[in-house]
N, C-alpha and C positions, 0 to 999 in steps of 0.2 A: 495232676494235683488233686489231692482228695476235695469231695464236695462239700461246702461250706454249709455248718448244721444247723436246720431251720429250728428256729427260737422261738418261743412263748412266752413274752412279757406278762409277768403277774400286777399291777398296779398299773394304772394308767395317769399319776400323777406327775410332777415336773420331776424326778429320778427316771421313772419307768418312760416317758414323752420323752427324753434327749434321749436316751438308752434307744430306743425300738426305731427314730428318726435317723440317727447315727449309724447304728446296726444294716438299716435299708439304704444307708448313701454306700455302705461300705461291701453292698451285693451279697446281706444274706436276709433270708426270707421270712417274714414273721409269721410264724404261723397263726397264732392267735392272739389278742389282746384280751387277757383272762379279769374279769370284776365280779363286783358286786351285783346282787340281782336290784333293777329298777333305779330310777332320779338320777341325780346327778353325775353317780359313778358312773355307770351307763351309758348315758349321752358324754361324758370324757371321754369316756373307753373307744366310744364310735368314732369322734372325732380321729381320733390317733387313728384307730384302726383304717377311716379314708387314707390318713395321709400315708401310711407306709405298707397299703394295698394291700390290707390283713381284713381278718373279721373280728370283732368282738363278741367273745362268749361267755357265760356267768358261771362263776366258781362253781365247780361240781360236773363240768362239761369232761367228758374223757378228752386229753391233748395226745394227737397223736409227733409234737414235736420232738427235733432228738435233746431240746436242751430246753430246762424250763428258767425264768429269771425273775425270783422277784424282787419287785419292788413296792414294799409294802412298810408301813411305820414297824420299827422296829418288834413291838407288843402283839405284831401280828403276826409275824413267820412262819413260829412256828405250827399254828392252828393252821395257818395259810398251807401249810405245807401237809398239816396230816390227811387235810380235806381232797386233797389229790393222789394220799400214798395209795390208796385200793385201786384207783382208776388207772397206775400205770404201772402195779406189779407184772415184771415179768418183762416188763419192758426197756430195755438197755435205754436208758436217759441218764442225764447232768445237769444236776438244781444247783442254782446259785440264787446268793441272795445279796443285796447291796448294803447291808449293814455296817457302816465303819466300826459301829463297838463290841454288837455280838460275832459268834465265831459258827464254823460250819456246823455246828453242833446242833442249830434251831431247826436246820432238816434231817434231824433222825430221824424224823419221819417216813419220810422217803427214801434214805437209807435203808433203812429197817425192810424196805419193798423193793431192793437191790438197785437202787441210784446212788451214781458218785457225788458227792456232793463235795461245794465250796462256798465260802465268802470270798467277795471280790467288790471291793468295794473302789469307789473313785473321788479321788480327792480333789473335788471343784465344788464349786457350791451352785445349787439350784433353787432359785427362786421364781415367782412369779412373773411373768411377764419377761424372761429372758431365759434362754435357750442357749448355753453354751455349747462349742464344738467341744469335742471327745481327743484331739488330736493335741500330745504333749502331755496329756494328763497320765498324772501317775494312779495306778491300779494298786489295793493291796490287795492281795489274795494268800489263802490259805484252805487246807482241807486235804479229797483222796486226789491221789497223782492223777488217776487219769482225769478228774474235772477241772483240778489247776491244770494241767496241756490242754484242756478244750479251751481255758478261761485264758491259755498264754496266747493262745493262738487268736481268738476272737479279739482278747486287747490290742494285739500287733494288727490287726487288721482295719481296727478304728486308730490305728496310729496313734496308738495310747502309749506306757509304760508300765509294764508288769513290773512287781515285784513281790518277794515274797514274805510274810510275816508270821510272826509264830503266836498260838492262839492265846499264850500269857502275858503279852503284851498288845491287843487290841485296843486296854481300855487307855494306856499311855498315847495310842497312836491316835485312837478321836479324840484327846485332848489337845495333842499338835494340833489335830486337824479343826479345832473350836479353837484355838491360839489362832492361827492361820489366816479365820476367815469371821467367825460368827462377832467372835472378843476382839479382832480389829474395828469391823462395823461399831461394834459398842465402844470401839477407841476416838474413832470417827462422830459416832453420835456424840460424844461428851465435847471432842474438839469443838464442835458447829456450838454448845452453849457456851464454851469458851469465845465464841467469836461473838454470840448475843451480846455476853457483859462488855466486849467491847464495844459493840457499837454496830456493828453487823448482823444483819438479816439472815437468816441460815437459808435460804439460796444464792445467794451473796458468798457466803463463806465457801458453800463445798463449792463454789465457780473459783472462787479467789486462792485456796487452797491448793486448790488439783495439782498446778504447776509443781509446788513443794510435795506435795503427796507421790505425787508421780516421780519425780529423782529422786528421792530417799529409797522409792520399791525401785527402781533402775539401777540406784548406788549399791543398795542390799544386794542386788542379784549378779553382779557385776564384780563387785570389790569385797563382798561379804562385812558382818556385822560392826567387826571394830574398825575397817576404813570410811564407814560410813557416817561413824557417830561424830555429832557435831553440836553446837550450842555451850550453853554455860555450865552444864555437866562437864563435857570434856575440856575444858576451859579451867576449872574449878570454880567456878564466878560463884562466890557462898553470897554477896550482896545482891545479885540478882534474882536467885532463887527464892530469897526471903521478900523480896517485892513481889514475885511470882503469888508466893502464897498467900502473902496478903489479899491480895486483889481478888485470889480465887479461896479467899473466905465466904464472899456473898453465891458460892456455887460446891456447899459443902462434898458432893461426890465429886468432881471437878479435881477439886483437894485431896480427896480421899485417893484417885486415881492417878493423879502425880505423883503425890508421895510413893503408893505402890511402885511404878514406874520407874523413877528416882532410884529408887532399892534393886531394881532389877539391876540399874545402870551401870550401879555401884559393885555388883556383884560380877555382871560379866563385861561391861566396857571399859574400853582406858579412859580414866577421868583424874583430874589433877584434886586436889585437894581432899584426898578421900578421906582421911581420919575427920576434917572438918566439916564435911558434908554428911559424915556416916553420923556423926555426936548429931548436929543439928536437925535431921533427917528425924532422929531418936525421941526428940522433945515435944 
């Protein structure tokens, strides 16, 4: 079986820290954990680089790894990337970069110094203070053949899911992926002031919630979209909904996010009373 290609994480923030963690559960070798020179980025970079028995080096350091990955804010890439084209011409390597919106294009750079290059991006969210596993998550990638097969094989090895996507459709695919996760939490944040006006503490609510929140995501994933929908939507209940909105007068986005919502419902679920809900919906 061929040897598993030692890897150079670019960023060492929460993309680049489950990436290079995940990477070393999964028995390949990090070569280096690549930053910023001095403070904060530095002492991150070391941190990581203990735990996945790497070393941290400062941008501009020659990599001798066979595949470089960054994980850098988006507005960075491609700079990220040109600062290392001279230091590995000549050198058969594979740059990837974790962008869901931009496309393999941000490493021309290192193209241009005969690296294959891809996007591969992974559709989970990372935040502070939590560390998701890599294993079921889907991968999108895109770019040259031979760095989507290094990026298939690496995915399948963190028992991920590759697949592939075409670079005119990225900016449709990080909207899903803002749908999915960033615009749920902001569904979530508005529910908890819904639960204020009534009467509840908002750690009170996301405790009291979760049960419901949690089968609605188990129903959607199980039985998909229109066996899951429920309430006075698919009901048609037009007297219900008008009490709804009144109440969430005193919580104008609140309003403004239903109603949104309401339209979506109207459009792709089964719901009884639609020409009456659609007029009312309009006013």
């Amino acid at each position: 079986m061929a040897r598993k290609p030692r890897i150079a994480i670019v960023g060492a923030g929460k993309v680049g820290g489950a990436l290079a963690v995940s990477l070393r559960r999964a028995g390949y070798s990090i070569d280096a954990i690549v930053t910023r020179p001095g403070g904060a980025s530095l002492r991150r970079a070391s941190r990581l680089a203990r735990q996945v028995g790497s070393q941290a080096v400062i941008s501009g350091t020659r990599i001798k790894a066979d595949a470089i990955w960054f994980c850098v804010p988006d507005g960075e890439i491609a700079s990220a990337a040109q600062s290392l084209a001279l230091l590995i011409r000549g050198q058969p390597i594979v740059a990837l970069h974790s962008s869901g919106l931009l496309s393999s294009d941000q490493l021309h750079g290192l193209r241009r110094s005969g690296a294959n290059v891809a996007s591969v991006h992974p559709l989970m969210s990372f935040v502070p203070g939590s560390r998701p596993s890599l294993a079921g998550v889907s991968f999108a990638m895109e770019g040259d053949a031979a760095a989507v097969r290094m990026a298939k094989r690496i995915v399948k090895d963190l028992r991920g899911e590759p697949f592939l996507i075409r670079k005119k459709d990225k900016a449709a695919y990080h909207a899903w992926a803002t749908f999915a996760s960033p615009l749920l939490t902001a569904l979530l944040a508005t529910t908890e002031r819904v639960a204020v006006a009534a009467g509840v503490k908002p750690t009170l609510a996301r405790r009291r919630m979760m049960p419901i929140v949690s089968q609605t995501v188990v129903n959607y994933a199980t039985l998909g979209a229109p066996t899951s929908f429920s309430g006075p939507f698919a009901r048609g209940d037009v007297k219900t909904i008008k009490q709804h909105l009144r109440a969430l007068r005193r919580i104008p986005t609140a309003g403004a996010v239903y109603k949104a919502l309401a339209r979506a419902a109207l459009q792709y679920l089964p719901t009884k009373n639609r020409k009456a809900l659609s007029k009312f919906l309009q006013g």
